[in-house]
C-alpha positions in Angstrom: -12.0 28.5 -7.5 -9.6 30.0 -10.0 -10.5 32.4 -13.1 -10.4 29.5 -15.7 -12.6 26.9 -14.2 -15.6 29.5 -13.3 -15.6 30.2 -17.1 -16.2 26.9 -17.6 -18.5 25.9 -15.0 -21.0 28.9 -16.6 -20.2 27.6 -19.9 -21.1 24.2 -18.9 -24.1 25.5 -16.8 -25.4 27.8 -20.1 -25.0 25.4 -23.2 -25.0 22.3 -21.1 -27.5 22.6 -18.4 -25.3 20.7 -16.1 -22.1 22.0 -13.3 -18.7 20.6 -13.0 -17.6 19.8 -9.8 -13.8 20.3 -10.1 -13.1 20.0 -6.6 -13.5 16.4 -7.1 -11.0 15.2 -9.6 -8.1 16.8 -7.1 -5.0 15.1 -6.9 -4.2 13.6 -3.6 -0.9 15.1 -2.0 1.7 14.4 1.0 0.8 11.5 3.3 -2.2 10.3 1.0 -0.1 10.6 -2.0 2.7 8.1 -0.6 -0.1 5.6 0.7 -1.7 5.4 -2.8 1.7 4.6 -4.3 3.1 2.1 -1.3 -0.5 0.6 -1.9 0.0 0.4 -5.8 3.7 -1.0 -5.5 2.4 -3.7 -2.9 -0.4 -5.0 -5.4 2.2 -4.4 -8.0 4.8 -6.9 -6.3 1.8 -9.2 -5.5 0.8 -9.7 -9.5 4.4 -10.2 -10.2 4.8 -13.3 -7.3 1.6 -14.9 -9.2 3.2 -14.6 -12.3 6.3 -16.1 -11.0 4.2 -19.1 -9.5 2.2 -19.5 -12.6 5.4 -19.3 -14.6 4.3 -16.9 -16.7 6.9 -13.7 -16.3 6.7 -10.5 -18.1 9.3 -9.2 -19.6 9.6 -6.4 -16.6 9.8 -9.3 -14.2 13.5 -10.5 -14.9 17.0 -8.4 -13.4 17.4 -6.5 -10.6 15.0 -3.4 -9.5 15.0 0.0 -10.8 17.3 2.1 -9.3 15.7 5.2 -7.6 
């Protein structure tokens, strides 16, 4: 655990009677990283094909994709 977030985890534990767990909030990296953001482009494409069957496009939805 660094420097800065032991300060705060004894701040929190002294005026708040409660711990931070920072450990948790950690952002996922490499293979897990790519995975989240396949998954988030797939359910991405799949809200933009119901808006295309519903006829109801957003303005994103029209012209080519992004280049990358």
């Amino acid at each position: 655990m660094d420097k800065v977030s032991e300060v705060i985890k004894r701040i929190s534990r002294r005026y708040l009677d409660s711990d931070i767990a920072f450990h948790i909030l950690r952002e996922p990296r490499g293979a897990e990283a790519l995975l989240y953001v396949i998954r988030d482009g797939l359910e991405a494409d799949e809200a933009r094909h119901e808006r295309l069957r519903a006829g109801k496009l957003a303005p994103g939805d029209y012209g080519p994709p992004r280049a990358l």
